[in-house]
Backbone as CSV, one residue per row, in Angstrom:
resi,resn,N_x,N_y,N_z,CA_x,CA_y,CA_z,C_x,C_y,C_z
1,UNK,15.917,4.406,11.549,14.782,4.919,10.800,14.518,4.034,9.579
2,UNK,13.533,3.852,9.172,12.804,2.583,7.988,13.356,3.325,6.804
3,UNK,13.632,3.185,5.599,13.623,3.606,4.516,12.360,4.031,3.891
4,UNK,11.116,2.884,4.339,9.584,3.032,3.895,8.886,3.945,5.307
5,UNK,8.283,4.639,4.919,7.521,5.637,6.079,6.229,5.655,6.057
6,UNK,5.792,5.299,6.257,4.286,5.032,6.272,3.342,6.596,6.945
7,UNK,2.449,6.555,6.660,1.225,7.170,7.251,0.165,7.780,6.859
8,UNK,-0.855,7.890,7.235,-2.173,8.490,6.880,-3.491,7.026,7.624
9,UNK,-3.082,6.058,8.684,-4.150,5.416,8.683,-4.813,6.175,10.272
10,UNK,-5.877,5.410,10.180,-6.581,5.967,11.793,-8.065,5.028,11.479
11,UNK,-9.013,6.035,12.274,-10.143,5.674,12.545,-10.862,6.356,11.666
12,UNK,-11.940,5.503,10.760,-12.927,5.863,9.812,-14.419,5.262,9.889
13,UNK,-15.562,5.622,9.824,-16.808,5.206,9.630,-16.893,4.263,7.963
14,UNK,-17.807,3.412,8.488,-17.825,2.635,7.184,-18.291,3.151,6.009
15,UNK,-17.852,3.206,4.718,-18.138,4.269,3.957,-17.273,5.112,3.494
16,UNK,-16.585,5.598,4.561,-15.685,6.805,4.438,-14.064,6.077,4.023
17,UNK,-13.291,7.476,3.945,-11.909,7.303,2.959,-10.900,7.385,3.986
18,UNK,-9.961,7.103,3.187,-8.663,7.433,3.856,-7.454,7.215,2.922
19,UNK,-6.249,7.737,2.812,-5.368,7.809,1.789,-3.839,7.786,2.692
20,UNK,-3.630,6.509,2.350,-1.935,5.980,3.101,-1.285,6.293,1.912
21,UNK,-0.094,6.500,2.651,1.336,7.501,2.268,2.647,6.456,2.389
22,UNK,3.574,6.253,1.743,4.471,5.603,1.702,5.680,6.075,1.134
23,UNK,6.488,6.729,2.001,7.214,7.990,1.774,8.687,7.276,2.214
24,UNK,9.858,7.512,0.685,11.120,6.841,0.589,11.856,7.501,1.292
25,UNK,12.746,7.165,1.724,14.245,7.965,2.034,15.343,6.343,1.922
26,UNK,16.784,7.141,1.338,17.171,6.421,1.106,17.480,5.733,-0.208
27,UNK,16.492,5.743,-0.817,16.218,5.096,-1.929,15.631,6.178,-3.007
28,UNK,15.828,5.727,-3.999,15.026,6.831,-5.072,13.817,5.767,-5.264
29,UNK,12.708,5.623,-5.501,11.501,4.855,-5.553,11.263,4.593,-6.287
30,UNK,11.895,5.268,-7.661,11.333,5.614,-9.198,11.956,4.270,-9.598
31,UNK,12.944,3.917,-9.129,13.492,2.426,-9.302,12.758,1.040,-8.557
32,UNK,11.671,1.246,-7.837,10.997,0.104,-7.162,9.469,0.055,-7.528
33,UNK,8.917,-1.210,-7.680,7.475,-1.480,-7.617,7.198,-1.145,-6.105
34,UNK,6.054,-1.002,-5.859,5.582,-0.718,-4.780,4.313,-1.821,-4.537
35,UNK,4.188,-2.474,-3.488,3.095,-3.426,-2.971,2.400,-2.978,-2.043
36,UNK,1.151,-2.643,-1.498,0.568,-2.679,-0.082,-0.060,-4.182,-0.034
37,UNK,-0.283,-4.502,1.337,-0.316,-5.589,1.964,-1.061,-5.068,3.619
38,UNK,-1.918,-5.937,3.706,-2.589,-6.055,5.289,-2.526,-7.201,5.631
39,UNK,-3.027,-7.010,7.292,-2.958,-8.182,8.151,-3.778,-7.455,9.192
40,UNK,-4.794,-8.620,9.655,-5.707,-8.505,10.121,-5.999,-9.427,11.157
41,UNK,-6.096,-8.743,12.666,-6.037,-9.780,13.777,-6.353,-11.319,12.850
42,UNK,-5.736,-12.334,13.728,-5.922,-13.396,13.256,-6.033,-14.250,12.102
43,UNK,-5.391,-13.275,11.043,-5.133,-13.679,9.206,-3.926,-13.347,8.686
44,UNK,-3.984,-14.210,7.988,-2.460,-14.010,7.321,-2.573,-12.696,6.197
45,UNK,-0.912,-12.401,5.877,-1.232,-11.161,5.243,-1.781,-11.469,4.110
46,UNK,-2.491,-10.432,3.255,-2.679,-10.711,2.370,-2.047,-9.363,1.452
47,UNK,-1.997,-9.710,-0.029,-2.151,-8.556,-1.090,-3.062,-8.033,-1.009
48,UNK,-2.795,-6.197,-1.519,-4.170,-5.327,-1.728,-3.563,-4.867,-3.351
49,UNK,-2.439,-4.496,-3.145,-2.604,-3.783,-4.510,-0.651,-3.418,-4.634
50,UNK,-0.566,-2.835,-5.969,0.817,-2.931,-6.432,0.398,-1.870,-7.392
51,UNK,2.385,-1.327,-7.880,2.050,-0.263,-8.861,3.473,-0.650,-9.308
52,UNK,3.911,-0.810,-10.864,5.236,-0.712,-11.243,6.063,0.764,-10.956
53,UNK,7.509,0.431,-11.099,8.060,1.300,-10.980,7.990,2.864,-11.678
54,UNK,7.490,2.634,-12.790,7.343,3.681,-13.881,5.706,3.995,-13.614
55,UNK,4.818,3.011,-12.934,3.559,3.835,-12.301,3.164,3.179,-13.335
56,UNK,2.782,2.786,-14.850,1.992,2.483,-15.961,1.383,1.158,-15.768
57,UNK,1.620,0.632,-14.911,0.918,-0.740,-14.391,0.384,-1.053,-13.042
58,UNK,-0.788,-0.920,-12.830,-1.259,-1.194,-11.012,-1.975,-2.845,-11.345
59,UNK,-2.196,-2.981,-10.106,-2.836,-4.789,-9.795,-3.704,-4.380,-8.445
60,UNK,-4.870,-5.177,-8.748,-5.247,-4.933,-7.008,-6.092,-6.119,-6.920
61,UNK,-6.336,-6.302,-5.437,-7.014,-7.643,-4.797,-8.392,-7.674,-5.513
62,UNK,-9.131,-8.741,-5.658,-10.434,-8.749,-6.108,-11.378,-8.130,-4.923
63,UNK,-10.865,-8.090,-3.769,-11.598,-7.821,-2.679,-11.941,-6.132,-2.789
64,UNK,-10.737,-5.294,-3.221,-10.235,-4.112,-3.179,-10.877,-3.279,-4.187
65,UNK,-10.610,-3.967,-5.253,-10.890,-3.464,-6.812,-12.301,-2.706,-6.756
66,UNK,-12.061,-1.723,-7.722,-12.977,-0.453,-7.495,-13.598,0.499,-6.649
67,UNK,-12.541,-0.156,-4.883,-12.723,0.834,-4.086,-11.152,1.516,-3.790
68,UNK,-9.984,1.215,-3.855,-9.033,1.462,-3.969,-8.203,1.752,-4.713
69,UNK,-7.372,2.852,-5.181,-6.718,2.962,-5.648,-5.508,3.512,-5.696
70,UNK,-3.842,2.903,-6.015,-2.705,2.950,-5.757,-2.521,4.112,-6.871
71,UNK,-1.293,4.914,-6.786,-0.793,6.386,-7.307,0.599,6.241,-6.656
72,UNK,1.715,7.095,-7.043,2.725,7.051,-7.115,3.232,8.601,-7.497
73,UNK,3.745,9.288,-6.715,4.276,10.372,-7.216,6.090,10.467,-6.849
74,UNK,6.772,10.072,-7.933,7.945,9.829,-7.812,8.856,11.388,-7.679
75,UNK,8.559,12.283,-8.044,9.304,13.605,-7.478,9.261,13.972,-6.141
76,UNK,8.394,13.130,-5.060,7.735,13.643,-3.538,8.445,12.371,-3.074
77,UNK,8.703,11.174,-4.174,9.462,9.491,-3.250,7.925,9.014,-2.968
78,UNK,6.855,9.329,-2.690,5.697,8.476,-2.045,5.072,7.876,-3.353
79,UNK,4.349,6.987,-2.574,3.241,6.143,-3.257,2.328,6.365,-1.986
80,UNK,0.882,6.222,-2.709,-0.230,6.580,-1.911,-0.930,5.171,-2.547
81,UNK,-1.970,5.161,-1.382,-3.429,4.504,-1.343,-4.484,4.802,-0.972
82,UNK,-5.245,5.430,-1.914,-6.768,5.860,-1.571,-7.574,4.873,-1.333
83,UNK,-8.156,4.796,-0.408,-9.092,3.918,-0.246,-10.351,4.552,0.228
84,UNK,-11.585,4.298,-0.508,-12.783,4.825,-0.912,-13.993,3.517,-0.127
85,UNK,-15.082,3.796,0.496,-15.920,2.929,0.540,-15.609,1.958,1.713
86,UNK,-14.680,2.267,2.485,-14.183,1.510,3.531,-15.606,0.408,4.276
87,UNK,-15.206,-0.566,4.632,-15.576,-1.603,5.348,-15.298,-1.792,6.641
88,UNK,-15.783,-2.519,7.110,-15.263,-3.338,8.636,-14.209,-4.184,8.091
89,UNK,-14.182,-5.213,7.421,-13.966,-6.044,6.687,-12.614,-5.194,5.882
90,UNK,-12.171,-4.025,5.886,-11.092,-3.851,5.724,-9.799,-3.097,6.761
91,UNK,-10.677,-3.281,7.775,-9.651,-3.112,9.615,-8.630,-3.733,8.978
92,UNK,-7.286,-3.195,8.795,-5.887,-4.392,9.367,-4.982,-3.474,9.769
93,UNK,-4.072,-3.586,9.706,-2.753,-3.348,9.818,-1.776,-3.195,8.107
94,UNK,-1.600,-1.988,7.536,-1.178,-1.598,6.454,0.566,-1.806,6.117
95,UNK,0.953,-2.228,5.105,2.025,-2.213,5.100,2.444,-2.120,3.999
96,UNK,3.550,-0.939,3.427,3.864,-1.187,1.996,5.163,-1.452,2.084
97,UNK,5.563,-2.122,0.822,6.907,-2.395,0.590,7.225,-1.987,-0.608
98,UNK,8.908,-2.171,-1.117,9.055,-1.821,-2.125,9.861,-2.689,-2.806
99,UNK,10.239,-2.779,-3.957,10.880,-4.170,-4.748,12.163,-3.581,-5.900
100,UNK,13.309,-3.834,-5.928,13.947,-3.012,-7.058,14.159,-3.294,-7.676
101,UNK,14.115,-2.640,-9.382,14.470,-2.562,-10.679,13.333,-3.373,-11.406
102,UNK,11.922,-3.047,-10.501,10.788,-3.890,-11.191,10.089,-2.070,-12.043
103,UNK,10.239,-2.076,-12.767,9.618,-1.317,-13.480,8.733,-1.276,-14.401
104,UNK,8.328,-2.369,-15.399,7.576,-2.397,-16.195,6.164,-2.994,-15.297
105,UNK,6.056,-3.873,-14.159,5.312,-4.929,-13.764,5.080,-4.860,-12.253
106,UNK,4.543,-5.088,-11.311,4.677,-5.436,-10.066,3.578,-6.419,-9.880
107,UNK,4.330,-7.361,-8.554,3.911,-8.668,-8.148,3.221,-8.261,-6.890
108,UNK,1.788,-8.993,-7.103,1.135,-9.656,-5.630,1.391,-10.469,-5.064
109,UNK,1.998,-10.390,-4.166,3.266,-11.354,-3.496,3.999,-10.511,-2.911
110,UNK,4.583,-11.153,-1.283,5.051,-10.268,-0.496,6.908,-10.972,-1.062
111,UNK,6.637,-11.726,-1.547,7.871,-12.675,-1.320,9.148,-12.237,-2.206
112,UNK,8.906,-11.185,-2.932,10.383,-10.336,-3.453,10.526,-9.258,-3.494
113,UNK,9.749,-8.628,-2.052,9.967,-7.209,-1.881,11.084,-7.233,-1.206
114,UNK,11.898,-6.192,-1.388,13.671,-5.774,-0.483,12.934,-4.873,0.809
115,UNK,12.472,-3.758,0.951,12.190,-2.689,1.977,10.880,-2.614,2.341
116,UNK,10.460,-2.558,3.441,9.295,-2.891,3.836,8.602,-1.625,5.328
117,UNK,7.679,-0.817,5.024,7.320,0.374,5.772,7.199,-0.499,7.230
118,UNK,6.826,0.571,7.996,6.224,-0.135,9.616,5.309,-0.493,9.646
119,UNK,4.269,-0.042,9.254,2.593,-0.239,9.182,1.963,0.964,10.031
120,UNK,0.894,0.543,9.508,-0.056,1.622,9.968,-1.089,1.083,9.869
121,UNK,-1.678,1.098,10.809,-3.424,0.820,11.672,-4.525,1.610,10.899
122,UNK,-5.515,0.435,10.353,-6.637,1.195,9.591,-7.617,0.429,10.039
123,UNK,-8.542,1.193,10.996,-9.866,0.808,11.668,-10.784,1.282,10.772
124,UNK,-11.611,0.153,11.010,-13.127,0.966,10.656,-14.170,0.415,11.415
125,UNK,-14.938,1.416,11.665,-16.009,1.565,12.959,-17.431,0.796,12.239
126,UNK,-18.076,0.094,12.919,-19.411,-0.707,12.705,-20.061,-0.561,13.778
């Protein structure tokens, strides 16, 4: 079983929302930054967005920014992603990870996360 648990993606009309779940076991979370990250037939992954450990700092893609937004509820272990205004152009494959003893800061960059969810499939219909 993953330590990172993913879920909440599916099928959405363009426009419409959807809110991924990234649910710890294992780990207490309150000690990790949290990253989401996609990948999209035929592209490399990219960053969407990050939240420090203590939650007082988020980052998000220029692509993303002002339709998405990362949250963190450390008594439940999850971090969420609302995502508002959906696109075609944001179809991928979801993935969050988590990073430890980053608390003040988190990095866009997949490249010093420790635990990493399964993913989850986020279509959107055109």
């Amino acid at each position: 079983q993953s330590r990172l648990v993913q879920s909440g993606g599916g099928l959405v009309q363009p426009g419409g929302s959807l809110r991924l779940s990234c649910k710890a076991s294992g780990i207490y979370l309150h000690y990790y930054a949290i990253g989401w990250f996609r990948q999209a037939p035929g592209k490399e992954r990219e960053s969407v967005s990050c939240i420090s450990g203590s939650g007082a700092s988020t980052n998000y893609s220029d692509s993303v920014k002002g339709r998405f937004t990362i949250s963190r509820d450390n008594a439940k272990n999850t971090v969420y992603l609302q995502m508002d205004s959906l696109k075609p152009e944001d179809a991928a494959v979801y993935y969050c990870a988590a990073e430890r003893d980053r608390i003040r800061t988190c990095l866009m960059t997949p490249l010093e996360y420790d635990y990493w969810g399964q993913g989850t499939q986020v279509t959107v219909s055109s």
